[in-house]
C-alpha positions in Angstrom: -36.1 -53.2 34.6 -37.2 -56.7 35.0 -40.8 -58.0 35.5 -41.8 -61.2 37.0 -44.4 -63.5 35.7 -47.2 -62.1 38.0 -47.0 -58.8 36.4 -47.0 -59.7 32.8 -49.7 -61.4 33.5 -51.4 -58.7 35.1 -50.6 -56.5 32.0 -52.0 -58.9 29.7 -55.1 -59.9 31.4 -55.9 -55.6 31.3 -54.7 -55.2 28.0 -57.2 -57.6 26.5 -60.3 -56.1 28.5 -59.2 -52.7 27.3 -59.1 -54.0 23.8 -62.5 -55.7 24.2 -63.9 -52.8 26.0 -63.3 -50.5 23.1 -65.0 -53.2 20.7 -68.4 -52.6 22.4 -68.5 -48.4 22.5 -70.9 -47.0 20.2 -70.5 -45.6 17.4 -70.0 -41.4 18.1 -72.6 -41.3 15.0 -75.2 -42.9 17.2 -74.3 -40.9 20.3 -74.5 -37.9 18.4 -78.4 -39.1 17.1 -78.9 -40.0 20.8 -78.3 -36.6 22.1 -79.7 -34.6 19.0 -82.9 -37.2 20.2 -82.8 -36.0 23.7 -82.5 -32.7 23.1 -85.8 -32.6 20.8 -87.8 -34.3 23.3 -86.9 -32.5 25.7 -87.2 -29.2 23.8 -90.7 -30.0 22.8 -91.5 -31.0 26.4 -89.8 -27.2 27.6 -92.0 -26.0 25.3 -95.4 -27.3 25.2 -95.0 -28.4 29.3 -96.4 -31.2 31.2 -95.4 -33.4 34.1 -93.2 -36.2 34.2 -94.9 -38.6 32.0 -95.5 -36.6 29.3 -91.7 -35.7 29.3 -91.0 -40.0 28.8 -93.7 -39.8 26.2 -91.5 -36.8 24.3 -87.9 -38.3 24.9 -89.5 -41.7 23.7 -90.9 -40.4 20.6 -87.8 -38.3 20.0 -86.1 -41.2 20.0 -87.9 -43.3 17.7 -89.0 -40.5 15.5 -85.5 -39.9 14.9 -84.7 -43.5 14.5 -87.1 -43.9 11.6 -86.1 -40.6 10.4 -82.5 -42.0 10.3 -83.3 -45.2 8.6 -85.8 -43.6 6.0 -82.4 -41.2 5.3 -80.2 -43.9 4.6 -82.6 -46.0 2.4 -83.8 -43.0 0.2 -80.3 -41.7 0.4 -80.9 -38.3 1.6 -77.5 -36.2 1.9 -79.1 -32.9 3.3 -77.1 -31.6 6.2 -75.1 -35.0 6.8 -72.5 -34.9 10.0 -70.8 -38.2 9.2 -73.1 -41.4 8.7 -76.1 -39.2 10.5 -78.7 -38.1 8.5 -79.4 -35.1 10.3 -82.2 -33.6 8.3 -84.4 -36.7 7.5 -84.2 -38.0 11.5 -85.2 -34.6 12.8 -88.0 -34.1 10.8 -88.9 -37.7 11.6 -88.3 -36.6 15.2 -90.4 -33.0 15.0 -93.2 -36.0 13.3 -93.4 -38.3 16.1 -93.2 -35.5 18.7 -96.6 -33.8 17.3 -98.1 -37.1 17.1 -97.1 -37.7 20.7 -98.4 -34.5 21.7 -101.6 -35.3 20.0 -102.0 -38.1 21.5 -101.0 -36.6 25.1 -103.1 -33.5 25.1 -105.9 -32.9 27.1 -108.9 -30.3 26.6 -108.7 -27.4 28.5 -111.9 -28.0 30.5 -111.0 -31.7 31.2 -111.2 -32.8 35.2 -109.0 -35.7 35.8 -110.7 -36.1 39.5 -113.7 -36.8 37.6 -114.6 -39.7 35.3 -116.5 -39.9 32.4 
């Protein structure tokens, strides 16, 4: 089968944005602390309730809770329940940290209006 010059140009041209392409995926240890992130927040947002904003506040504090978690993992070199270069057990309870400070910092009192202003 012949080719003409078009063609293998063509192929060559999608070959290298394939290759570079797969250069810039994430690492499937990162996804994998992106999801277990998500699912925290949202968890603790299941959980305790709220509207919209207070479900941002969770997935945000899941996220970086678990970030420092991660990094505070790999600098003290905690192996507990390890899936790959994830430090599972140091970035959730860094997680489960920064979600009960969120939720501190979210809740209201019971008897609070918000139609009225102090």
């Amino acid at each position: 089968m012949r080719y003409n010059k078009t063609t293998l140009v063509r192929c060559a041209l999608a070959a290298r944005l394939l290759t570079g392409v797969a250069n810039t995926l994430p690492s499937p240890a990162l996804v994998l602390g992106f999801l277990f992130a998500t699912l925290y927040g949202a968890a603790f947002h299941l959980l305790l309730g709220g509207d919209a904003r207070r479900l941002a506040s969770f997935l945000i504090a899941g996220w970086l809770g678990f970030t420092i978690g991660q990094v505070a993992g790999s600098v003290l070199n905690v192996t507990l329940f390890d899936i790959g270069l994830l430090h599972l057990f140091p970035a959730t309870i860094g997680a489960l940290f920064a979600l009960l400070i969120a939720h501190l910092l979210t809740n209201r009192p019971a008897n609070a209006d918000p139609l009225v202003a102090d």
